[in-house]
C-alpha positions, 0 to 999 in steps of 0.5 A: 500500500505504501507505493500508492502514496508515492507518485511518478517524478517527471522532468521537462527540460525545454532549451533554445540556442542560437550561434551566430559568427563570422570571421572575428566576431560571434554571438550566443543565446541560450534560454533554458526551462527545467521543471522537475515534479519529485515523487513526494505530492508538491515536491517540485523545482524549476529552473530558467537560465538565460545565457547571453556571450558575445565578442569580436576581435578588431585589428589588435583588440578583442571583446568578450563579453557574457550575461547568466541569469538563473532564477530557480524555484524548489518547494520540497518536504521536509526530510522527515516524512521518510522516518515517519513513513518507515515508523509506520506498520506495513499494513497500514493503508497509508493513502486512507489518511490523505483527508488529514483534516479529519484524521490528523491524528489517526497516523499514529501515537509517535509519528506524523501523518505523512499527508500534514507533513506535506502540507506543512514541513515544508522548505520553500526556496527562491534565488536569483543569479546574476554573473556578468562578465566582459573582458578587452584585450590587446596585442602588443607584439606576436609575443606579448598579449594584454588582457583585462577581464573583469565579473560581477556576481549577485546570488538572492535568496528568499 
């Protein structure tokens, strides 16, 4: 009885690229989905990156430059929904207790009913990821190269 509690994960990842160049210069777009649903009801987390990089070279000079951009959404259970299934008797039909409102405590004595854990232990997450980085250089002779490269970076988290 206790496979009916959970459910098939899935994992739907969606991605678009675009290159372009020609002599001396390119330019790349990538936009990515990943959305991932666990095999814990409402346990899920979704990805969407955005990825931009150019450059060119002129004469003695190059140019280089990129963007991330990565916003991820995760709601997961908490860790101990396991343990409180492992505590349970294996006859126990553990689907019957999904209606918690009405048996929230008929789990048993020790041990959370699995369906309140859900609904209540839970980690919910959302970041922001920037990273931005450019870089010039020059060629100052067939042996000698110069080259700044600078990144600026910000994670948020809520």
């Amino acid at each position: 009885e206790i496979e009916k509690f959970f459910k098939m994960g899935t994992v739907f990842s969606n991605d678009l690229t675009l290159n372009a160049g020609s002599e001396g210069k390119y330019a790349l777009l990538n936009l990515s989905n990943v959305d991932r649903r666990f095999v814990i009801q409402d346990d899920t987390n979704n990805r969407t990156s955005i990825l931009f990089k150019g450059g060119a070279k002129i004469d003695r000079w190059t140019i280089d430059g990129s963007f991330n951009y990565i916003k991820r959404k995760t709601s997961e259970t908490n860790g101990g929904l396991y343990w409180d299934l492992l505590q349970s008797a294996p006859d126990i039909p553990v689907t019957r207790y999904k209606d918690y409102t009405e048996n929230a405590y008929a789990w048993n004595i020790y041990y959370l009913n699995p369906y309140w854990s859900i609904k209540h232990n839970r980690s919910n997450y959302n970041s922001n990821y920037f990273n931005t980085t450019a870089a010039i250089g020059f060629k100052v002779n067939e042996h000698i190269n110069l080259k700044y490269t600078g990144n600026i970076q910000n994670t948020n988290v809520d």
